[in-house]
C-alpha positions as CSV (number, residue, x, y, z in Angstrom):
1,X,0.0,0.0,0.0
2,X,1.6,3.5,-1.2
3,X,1.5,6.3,1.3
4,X,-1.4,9.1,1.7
5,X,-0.7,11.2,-1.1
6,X,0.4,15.0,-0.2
7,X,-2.7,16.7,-1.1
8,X,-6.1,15.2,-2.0
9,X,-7.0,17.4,-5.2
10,X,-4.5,18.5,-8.2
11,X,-5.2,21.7,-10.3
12,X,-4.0,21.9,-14.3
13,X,-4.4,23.0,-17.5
14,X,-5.4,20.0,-19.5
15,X,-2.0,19.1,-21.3
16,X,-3.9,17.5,-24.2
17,X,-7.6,16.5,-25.2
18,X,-7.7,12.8,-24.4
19,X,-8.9,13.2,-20.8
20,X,-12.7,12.8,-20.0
21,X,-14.5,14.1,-17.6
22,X,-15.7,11.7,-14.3
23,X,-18.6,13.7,-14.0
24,X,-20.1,14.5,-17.2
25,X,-17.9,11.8,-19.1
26,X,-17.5,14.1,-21.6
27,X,-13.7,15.3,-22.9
28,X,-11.3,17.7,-21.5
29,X,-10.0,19.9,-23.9
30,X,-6.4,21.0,-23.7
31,X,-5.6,24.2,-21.5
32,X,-8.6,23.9,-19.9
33,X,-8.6,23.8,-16.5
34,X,-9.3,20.1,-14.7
35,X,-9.5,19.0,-11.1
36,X,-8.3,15.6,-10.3
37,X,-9.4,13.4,-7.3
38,X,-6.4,11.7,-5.8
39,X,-7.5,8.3,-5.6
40,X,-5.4,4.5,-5.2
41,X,-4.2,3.5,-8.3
42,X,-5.3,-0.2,-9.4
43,X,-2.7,-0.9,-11.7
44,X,0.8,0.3,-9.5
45,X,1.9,1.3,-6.0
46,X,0.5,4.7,-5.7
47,X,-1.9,7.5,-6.4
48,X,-3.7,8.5,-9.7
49,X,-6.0,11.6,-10.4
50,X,-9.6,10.9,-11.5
51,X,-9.9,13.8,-13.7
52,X,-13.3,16.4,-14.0
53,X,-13.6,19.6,-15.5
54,X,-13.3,22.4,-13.1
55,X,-17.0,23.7,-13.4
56,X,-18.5,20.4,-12.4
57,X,-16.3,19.7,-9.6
58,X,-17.1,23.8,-8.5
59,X,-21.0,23.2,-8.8
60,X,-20.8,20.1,-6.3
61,X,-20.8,20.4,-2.7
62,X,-18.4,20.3,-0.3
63,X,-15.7,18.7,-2.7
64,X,-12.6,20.9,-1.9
65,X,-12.4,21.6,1.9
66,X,-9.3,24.0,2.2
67,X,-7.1,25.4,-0.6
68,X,-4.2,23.6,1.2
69,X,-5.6,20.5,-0.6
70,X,-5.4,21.3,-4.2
71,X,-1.9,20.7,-5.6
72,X,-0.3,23.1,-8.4
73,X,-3.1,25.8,-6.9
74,X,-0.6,28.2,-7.4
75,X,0.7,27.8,-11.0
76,X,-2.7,28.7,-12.5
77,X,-3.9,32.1,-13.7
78,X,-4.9,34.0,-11.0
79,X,-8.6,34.1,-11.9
80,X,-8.5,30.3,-11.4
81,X,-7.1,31.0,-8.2
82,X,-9.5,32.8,-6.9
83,X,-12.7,30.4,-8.1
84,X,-10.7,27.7,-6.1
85,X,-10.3,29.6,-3.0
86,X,-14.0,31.1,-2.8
87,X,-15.3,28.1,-3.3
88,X,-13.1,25.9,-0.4
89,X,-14.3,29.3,1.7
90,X,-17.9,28.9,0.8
91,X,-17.6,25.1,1.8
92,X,-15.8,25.4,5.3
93,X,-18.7,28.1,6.0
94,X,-21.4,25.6,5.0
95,X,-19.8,22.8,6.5
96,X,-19.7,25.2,9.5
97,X,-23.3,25.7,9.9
98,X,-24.4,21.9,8.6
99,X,-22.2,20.6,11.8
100,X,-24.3,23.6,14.0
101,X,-27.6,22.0,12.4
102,X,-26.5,18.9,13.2
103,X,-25.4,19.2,16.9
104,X,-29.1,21.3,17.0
105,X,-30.2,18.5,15.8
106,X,-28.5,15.6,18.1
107,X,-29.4,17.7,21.3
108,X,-33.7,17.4,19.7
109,X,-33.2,13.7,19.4
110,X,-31.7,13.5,23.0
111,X,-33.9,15.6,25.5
112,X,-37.6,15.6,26.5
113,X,-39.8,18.1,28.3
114,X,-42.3,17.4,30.8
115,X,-43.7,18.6,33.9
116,X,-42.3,16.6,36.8
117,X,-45.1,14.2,38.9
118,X,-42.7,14.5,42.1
119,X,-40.2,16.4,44.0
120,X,-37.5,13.5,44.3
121,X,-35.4,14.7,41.3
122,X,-32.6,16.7,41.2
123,X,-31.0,19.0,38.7
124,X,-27.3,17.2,37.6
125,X,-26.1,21.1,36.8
126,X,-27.1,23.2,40.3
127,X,-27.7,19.7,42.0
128,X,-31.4,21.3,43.7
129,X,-34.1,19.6,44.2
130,X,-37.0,20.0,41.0
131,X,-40.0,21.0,42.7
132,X,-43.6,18.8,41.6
133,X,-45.2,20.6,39.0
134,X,-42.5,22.5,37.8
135,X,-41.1,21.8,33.6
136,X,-38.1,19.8,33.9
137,X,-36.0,18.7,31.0
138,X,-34.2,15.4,30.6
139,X,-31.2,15.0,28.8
140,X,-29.3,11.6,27.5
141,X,-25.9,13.8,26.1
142,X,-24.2,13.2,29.7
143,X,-25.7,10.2,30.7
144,X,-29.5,9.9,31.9
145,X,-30.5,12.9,34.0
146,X,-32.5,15.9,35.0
147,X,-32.1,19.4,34.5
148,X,-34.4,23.1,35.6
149,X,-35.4,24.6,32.2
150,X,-33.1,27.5,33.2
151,X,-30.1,25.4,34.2
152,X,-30.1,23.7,30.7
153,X,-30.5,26.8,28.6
154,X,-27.1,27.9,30.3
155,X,-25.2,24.8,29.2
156,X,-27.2,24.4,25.7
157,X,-27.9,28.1,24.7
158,X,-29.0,27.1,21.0
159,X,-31.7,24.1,21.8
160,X,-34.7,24.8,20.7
161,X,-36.5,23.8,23.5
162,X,-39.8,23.8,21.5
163,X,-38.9,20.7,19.3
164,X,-38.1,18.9,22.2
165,X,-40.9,15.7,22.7
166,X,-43.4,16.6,25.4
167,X,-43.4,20.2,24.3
168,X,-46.8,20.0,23.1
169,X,-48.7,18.1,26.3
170,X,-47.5,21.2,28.2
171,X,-49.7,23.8,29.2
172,X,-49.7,27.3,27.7
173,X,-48.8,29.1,31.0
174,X,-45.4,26.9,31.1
175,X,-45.1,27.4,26.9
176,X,-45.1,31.3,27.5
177,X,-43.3,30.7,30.4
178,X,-40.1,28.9,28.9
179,X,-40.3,31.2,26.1
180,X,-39.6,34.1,28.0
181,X,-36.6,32.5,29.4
182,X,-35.2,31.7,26.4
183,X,-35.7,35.8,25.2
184,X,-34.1,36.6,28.5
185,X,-30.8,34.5,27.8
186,X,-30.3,36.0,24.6
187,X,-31.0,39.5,25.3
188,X,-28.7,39.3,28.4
189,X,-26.1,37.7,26.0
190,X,-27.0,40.4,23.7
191,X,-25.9,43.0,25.9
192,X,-23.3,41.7,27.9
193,X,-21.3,41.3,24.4
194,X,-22.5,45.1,23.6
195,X,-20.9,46.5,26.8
196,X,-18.0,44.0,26.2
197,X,-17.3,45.9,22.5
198,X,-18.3,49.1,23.6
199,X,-15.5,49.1,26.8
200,X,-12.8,47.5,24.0
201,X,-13.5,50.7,21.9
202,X,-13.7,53.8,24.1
203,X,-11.6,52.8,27.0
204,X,-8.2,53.7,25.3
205,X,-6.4,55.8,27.4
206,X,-3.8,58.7,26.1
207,X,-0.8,57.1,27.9
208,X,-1.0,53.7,25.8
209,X,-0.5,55.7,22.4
210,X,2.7,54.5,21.0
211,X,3.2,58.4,19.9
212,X,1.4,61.3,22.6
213,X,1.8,64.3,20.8
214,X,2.8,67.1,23.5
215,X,0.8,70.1,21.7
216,X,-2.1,68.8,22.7
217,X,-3.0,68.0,19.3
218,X,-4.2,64.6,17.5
219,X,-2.4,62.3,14.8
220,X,-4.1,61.9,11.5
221,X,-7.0,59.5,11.4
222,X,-7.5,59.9,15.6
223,X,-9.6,61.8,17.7
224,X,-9.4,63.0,21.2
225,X,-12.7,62.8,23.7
226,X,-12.7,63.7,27.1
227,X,-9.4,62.7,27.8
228,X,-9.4,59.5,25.9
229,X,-7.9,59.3,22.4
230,X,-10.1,57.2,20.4
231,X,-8.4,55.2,17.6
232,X,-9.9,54.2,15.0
233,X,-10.0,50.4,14.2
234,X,-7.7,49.8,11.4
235,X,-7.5,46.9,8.5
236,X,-4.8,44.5,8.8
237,X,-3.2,45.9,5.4
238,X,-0.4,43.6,5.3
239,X,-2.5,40.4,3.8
240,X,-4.3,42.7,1.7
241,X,-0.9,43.9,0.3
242,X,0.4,40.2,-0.1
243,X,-2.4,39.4,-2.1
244,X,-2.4,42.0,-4.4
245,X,1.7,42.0,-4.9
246,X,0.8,37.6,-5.3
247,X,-1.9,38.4,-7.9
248,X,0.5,41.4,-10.2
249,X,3.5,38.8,-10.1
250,X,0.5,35.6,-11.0
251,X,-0.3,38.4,-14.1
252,X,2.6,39.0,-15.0
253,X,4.1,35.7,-15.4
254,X,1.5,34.3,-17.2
255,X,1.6,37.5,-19.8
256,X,4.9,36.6,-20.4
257,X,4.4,32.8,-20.7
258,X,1.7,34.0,-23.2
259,X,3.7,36.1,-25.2
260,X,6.7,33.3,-25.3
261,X,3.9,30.7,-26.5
262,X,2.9,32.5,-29.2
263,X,6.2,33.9,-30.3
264,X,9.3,31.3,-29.1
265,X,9.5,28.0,-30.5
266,X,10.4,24.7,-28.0
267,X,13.8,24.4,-29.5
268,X,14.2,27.9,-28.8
269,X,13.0,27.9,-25.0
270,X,15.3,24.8,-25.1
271,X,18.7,26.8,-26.1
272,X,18.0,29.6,-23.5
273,X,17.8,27.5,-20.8
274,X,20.9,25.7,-22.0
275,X,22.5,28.9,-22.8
276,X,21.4,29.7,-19.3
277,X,22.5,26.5,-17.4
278,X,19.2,25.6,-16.6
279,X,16.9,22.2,-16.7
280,X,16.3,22.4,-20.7
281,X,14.1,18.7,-20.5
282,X,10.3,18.0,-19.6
283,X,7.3,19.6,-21.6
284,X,6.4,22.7,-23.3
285,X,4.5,24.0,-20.4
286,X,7.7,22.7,-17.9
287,X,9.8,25.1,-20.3
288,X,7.8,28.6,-20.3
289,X,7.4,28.0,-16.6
290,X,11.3,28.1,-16.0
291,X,12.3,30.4,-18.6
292,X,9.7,32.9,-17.5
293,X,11.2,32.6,-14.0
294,X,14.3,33.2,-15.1
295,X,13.9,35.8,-17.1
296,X,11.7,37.6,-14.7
297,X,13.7,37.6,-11.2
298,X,16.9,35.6,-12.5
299,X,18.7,32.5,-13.3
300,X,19.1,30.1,-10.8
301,X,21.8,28.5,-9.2
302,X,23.1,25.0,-9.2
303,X,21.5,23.0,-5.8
304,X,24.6,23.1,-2.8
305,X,23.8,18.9,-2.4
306,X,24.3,17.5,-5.6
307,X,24.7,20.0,-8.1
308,X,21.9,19.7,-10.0
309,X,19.2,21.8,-11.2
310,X,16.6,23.8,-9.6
311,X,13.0,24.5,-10.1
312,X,9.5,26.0,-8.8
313,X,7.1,24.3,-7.8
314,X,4.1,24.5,-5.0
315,X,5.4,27.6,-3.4
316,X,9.1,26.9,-3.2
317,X,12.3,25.7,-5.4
318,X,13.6,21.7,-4.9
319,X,15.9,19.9,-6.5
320,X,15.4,17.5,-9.7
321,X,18.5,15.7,-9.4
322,X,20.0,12.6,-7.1
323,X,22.3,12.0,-4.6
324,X,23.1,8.9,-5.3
325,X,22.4,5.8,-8.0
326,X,19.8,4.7,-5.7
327,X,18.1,8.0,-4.4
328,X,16.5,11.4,-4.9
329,X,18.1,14.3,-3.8
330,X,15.3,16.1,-1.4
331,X,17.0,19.6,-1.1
332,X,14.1,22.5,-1.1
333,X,14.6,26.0,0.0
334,X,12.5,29.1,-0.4
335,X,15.5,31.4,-0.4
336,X,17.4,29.8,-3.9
337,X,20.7,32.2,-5.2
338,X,20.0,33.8,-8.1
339,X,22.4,34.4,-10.7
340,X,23.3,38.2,-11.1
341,X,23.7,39.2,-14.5
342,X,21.2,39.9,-17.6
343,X,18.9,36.7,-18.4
344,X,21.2,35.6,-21.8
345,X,19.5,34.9,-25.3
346,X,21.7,32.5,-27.5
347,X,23.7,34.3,-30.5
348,X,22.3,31.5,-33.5
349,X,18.4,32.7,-32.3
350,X,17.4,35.5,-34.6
351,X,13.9,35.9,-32.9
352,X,12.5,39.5,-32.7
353,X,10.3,39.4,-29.4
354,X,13.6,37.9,-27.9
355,X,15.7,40.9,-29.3
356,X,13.3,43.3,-28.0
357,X,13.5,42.2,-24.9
358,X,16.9,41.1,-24.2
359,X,17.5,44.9,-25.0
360,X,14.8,46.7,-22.5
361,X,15.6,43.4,-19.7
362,X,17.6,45.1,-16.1
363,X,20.3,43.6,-14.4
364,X,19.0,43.8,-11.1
365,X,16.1,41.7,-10.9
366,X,12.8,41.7,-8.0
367,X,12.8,39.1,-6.0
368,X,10.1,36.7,-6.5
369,X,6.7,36.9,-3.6
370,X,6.1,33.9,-2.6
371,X,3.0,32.7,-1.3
372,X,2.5,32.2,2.7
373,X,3.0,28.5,4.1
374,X,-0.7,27.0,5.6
375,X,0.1,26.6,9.5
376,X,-0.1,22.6,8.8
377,X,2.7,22.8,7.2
378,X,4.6,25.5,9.0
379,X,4.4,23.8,11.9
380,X,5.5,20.2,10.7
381,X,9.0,19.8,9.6
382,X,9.9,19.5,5.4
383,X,10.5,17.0,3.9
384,X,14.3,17.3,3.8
385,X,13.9,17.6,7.6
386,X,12.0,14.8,8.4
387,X,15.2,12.5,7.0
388,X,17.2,13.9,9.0
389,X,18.4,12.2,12.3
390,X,17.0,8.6,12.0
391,X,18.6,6.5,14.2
392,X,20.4,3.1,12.5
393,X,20.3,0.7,15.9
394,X,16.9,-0.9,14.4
395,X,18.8,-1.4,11.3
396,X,19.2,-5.1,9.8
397,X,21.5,-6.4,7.0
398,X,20.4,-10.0,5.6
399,X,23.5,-11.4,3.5
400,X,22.4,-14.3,1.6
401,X,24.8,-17.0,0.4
402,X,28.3,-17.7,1.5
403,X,30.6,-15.1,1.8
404,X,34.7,-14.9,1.0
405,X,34.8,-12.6,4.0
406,X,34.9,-12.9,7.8
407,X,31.8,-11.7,8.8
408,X,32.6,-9.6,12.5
409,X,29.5,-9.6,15.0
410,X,29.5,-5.7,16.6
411,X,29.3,-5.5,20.3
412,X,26.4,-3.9,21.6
């Protein structure tokens, strides 16, 4: 059995038409954009995507749970993008409020309402005795038990005491009654969290401003009130500006991929990466995606473990190369070198677009923004890390057949 594979869904462009649709079962055509399930292959060791267009996937329910599912979420066009993350958005809010229908719905199937025939009971929450006569409600979440109407309202605020069984052979006095206790609980609630907002908001005093100003006079976008200096509540801008800096760099590397599609052959993508000392093997699409890269924010550098080449790929650069005969080099880093000098454009290619803009290209170079790790994964250790500092003592070495050598036995 292979292991979980790293994310459930995978995003692309369709990289030809033969793909159908799981949905529909109607075909994929290239460059449009697919969503793949991640499911057990039948025929080898591992995982295989069961591919759908993207529209039938996005008018399904519930399909993608977090954007930190999809695969390759980043290398698409930033409109893309953004249809995957509002919809995994609009699904963790329904999912949201489906589990809160749910748990109202538990708590109904749990608890009964009636009028209690003695005064032996006793409330499991203020442990009183319940008076004869008076509406008690009995609850199966803990265990069997008793409970005042007002003493369960505290610990179940939500129930909706009127779908409870027994509601209806109560009398209208004890209806109205309950009623009003469940109006009380939520206006109190209503205005304990007022005064709570209200006190967060005015009670700023002078001495906690970072920056008093000893005229007597205000900062810009503050005003002063009897003493207090009442900020106003500001935007956290810094997401806001990561998003938009994320979705001009998205733009502008897929204008230039664009414009290197329709005017730069494959042979020629090929001889500037060469020309470039860069990966110049793998697909078309493999191709515009490292020579825009590289043209954009700089050639890369070799990889410190084995030499090889480097490339982008779900938010940071890892290595395509191998350590060894027998293994994969896992080197990743987020912080690659870049190479500093002009992007360079072999002397046998006599393309125009290239000559244009080999001549208007700088030598210094932006960095590339990269987009923010999911707390999963920035609290777990990489995958370079995680191979790191495995103990051997649980290691065994069978050696079948008979050997030349003396075989010594190490001392534990």
């Amino acid at each position: 059995m292979a292991a979980a594979p790293p994310k459930a869904w995978k995003a692309e462009y369709a990289k030809s038409g033969r793909s159908s649709c799981k949905s529909c079962k109607s075909p994929i055509a290239k460059d449009a954009l697919r969503l793949g399930k991640m499911v057990q292959a039948t025929q080898f060791d591992g995982f295989m995507p069961m591919w759908n267009h993207a529209k039938c996937i996005l008018n399904k329910k519930n399909q993608i749970k977090s954007v930190d599912d999809v695969e390759g979420i980043d290398a698409l066009r930033w409109d893309d993008q953004e249809k995957i993350r509002n919809y995994a958005a609009n699904s963790s809010t329904t999912s949201t409020a489906t589990a809160t229908a749910s748990s109202t719905a538990a708590i109904s199937d749990k608890c009964a309402i009636e009028v209690a025939q003695s005064a032996r009971s006793s409330c499991r929450r203020c442990s009183e005795k319940i008076a004869k006569g008076t509406v008690r409600v009995s609850s199966k979440l803990d265990g069997q038990g008793w409970y005042h109407v007002s003493c369960f309202l505290e610990m179940s605020p939500t129930a909706s005491v009127e779908k409870f069984p027994g509601w209806e052979t109560l009398s209208h006095g004890d209806r109205a009654a309950i009623i009003d206790v469940v109006k009380k609980g939520a206006a109190s609630k209503q205005e304990t969290t007022s005064k709570g907002s209200k006190r967060k908001i005015g009670d700023i005093d002078v001495r906690n401003s970072k920056a008093p100003n000893l005229d007597g006079s205000t900062s810009e976008g503050a005003a002063r009130s009897k003493g207090k200096l009442v900020v106003p509540c500001e935007p956290n801008s810094s997401s806001a500006d990561l998003h938009q800096k994320l979705k001009e760099q998205s733009d502008t590397l897929w204008k230039l991929k664009d414009e290197l599609k329709k005017h730069v052959s494959t042979a020629e993508l090929r001889d500037m990466l060469e020309v470039n000392e860069q990966d110049p093997s793998g697909p078309e699409r493999d191709l515009l995606e490292r020579c825009a890269d590289g043209m954009l924010f700089g050639a890369l550098g070799t990889c410190p473990v084995c030499n090889s080449c480097l490339y982008y790929y779900g938010g940071h650069y890892q290595c395509n190369g191998h350590v060894s005969e027998w293994s994969k080099c896992t080197y990743m880093t987020t912080e690659p070198v870049r190479m500093k000098k002009k992007w360079k454009i072999p002397d046998e290619i006599k393309n125009d677009y290239l000559t244009k803009w080999f001549k208007s290209q700088k030598v210094k170079k932006p960095e590339r923004v990269l987009p923010p790790m999911s707390p999963q994964k920035s609290v777990g250790q990489s995958p370079q890390q995680s191979l790191v500092g495995e103990a051997l003592d649980k290691l065994r070495v069978c050696i079948v057949g008979q050997s030349k050598d003396t075989v010594i036995e190490a001392e534990a």
